[in-house]
C-alpha positions, 0 to 999 in steps of 0.5 A: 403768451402775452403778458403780463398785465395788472391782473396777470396772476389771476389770470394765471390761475385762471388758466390753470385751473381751466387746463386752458391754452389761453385766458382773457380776463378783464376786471371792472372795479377790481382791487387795482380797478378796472385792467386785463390780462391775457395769456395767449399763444401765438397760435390762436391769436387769429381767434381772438377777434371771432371768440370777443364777437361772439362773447360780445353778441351773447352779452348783448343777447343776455343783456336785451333779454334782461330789459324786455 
């Protein structure tokens, strides 16, 4: 696991509430502002990149389909 960040508990209940293997979390305008926390084994590390495009593509996707 990485860690820990500003927001390390939240993402530590994240994740086990999820039963999840990892956990990103990124906060905007948090109560300790803007900060991440991720909790990733060394086993996926690889993935991240690939899941953050495909998140990023579905963001773009959502945020296109607001403004049409």
């Amino acid at each position: 696991m990485m860690g820990p960040g500003k927001y390390d508990g939240a993402a530590t209940a994240a994740r086990e509430d999820t039963q999840a293997l990892g956990v990103i979390l990124i906060v905007f305008q948090g109560k300790d502002g803007h900060g991440f926390s991720a909790q990733l084994p060394p086993e996926i590390l690889l993935t991240v990149p690939a899941i953050l495009r495909n998140v990023a593509d579905q963001i773009e996707r959502s945020a296109i389909g607001r403004t049409a």
